[in-house]
N, C-alpha and C positions, 0 to 999 in steps of 0.2 A: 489907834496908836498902840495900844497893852490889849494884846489876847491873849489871854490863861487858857489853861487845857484843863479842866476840871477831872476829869480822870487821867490824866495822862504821870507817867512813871515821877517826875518831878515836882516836890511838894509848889505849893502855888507862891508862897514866900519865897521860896530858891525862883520861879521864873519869874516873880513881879522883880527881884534883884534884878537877873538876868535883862529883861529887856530894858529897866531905866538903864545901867549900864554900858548895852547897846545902843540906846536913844540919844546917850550919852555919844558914842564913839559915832554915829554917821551926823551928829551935827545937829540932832532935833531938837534936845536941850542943851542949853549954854550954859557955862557959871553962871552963876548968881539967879537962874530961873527959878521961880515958884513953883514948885511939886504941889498937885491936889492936898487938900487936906484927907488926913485917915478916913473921914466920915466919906467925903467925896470920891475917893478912889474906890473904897469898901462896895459902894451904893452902884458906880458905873462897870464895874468887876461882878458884881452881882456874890461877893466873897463878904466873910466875916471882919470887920473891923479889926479884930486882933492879929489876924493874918497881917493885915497892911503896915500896922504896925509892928510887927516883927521883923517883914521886908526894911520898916523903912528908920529902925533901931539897925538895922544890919549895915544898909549904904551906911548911915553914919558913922558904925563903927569901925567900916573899910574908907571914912574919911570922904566919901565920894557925896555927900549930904552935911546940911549943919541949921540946926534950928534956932529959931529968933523969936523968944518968947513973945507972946502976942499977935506975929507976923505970919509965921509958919516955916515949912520947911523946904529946903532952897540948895540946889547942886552945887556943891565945893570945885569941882576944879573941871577945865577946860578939856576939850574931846582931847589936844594935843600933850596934858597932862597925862591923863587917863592910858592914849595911846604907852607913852613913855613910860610908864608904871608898868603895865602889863607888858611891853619888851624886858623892861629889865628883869622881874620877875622870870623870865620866860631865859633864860640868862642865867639868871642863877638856879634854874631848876637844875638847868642842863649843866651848869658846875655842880652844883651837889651830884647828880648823877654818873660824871665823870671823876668826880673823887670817892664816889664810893664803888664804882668798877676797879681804879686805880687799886685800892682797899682791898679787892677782891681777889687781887691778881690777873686781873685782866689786861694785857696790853695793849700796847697802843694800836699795833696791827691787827690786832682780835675787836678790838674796839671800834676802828676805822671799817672793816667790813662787816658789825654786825649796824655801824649806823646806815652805812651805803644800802643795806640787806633790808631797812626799815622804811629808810628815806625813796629806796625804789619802790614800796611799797609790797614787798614779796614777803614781811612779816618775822618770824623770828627765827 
């Protein structure tokens, strides 16, 4: 289900994020599922317990986790949540990056074929 890359460029805390996240988005976890505990995850990762918990202080702080003293720790919000979150995000990246072009003196027609030049994938 979760394969870490033990040397690979991306600390193991950024990928154990990364695929609950995605496990999240194709539908393998639901709200309200039980995530392993630290000890459990740490132990089938063959990774240090502190790592897990770092990953899994992180989902909660992006809200995507929420813990139930004595119960454990458990996915906050549904793949179609999650989806929507990250369009909008994705949204206002590209407004912020469209107001600080505008900012720049960049127009709209300068603008329009430098996204086409990107969007065709031919670069900058």
């Amino acid at each position: 289900m979760i394969a870490i890359v033990l040397k690979g460029n991306a600390p193991i805390y950024e990928q154990l994020v990364s695929q609950i996240e995605e496990l999240i988005l194709r539908g393998i976890l639901m709200k309200d599922d039980l995530l392993p505990s630290v000890r459990e995850m740490a132990c089938d990762l063959a990774v240090n317990p502190n790592t897990v918990q770092r990953a899994y202080s992180l989902l909660e702080e992006r809200g995507l986790t929420y813990s139930v003293p004595g119960k454990g720790r458990f996915v906050a919000v549904s793949k179609e949540e999650l989806e929507k979150r990250y369009g909008k995000s994705h949204i206002e990246a590209l407004e912020s990056a469209i107001a600080c072009a505008k900012a720049n003196g960049i127009t709209m027609d300068e603008a329009y074929r430098l996204v086409k030049k990107i969007y065709d994938g031919e670069g900058k």
